[in-house]
C-alpha positions in Angstrom: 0.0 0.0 0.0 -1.2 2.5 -1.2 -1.3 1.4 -4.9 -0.8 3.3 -7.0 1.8 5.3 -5.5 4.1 7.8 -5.9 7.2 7.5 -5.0 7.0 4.7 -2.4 5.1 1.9 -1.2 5.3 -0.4 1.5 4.6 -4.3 1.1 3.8 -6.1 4.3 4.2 -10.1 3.7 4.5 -12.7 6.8 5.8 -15.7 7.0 4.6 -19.1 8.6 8.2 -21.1 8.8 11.7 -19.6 8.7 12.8 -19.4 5.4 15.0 -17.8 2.9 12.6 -15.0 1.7 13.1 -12.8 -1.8 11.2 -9.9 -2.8 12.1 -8.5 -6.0 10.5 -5.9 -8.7 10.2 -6.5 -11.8 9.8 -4.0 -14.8 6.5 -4.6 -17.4 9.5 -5.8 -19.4 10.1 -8.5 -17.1 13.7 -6.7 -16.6 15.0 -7.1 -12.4 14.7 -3.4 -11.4 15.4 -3.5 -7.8 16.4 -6.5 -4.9 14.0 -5.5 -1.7 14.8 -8.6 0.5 17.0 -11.4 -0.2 17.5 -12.5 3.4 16.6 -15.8 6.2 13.5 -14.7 8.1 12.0 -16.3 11.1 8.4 -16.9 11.4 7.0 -13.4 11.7 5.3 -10.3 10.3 7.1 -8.0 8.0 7.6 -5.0 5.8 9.6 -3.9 2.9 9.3 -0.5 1.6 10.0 0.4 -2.1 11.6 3.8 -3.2 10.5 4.2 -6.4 11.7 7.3 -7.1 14.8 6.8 -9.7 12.1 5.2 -11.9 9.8 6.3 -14.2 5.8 5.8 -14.1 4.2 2.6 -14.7 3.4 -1.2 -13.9 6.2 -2.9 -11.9 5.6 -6.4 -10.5 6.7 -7.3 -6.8 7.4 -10.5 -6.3 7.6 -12.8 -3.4 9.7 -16.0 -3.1 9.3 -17.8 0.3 10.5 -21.6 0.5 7.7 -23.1 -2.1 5.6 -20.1 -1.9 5.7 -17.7 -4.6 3.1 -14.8 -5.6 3.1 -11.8 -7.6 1.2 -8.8 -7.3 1.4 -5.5 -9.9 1.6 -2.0 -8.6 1.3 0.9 -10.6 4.0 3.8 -10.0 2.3 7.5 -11.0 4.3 10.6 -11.0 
């Protein structure tokens, strides 16, 4: 949240298990744009907050990679 945003948004995410966790967003491209987390959690509530502000506006994709768990959501960056 919020989304769409301008220039940062936070994603909250939790975790069941410790695990290696990776949040990374994606351009519409597909193109990495930015490594959020890439860390070993514990079992737990977090957030990660994007700066978005060296990027120019559109549709980026976060995604989430938590042991089997994966999900993407799409955000939309307005300037």
């Amino acid at each position: 949240y919020p989304n769409p945003f301008n220039p940062t948004t936070t994603i909250s995410y939790s975790i069941s298990s410790a695990e290696n966790v990776l949040i990374e967003a994606y351009d519409i491209r597909g193109r990495l744009v930015e490594s959020l987390v890439s860390d070993f959690q514990y079992a737990g509530n977090y957030t990660a907050i994007w700066d978005a502000s060296r990027y120019p506006s559109g549709i980026y994709f976060i995604i989430m990679e938590a042991g089997t768990f994966r999900e993407t959501r799409k955000v939309l960056l307005i300037k």
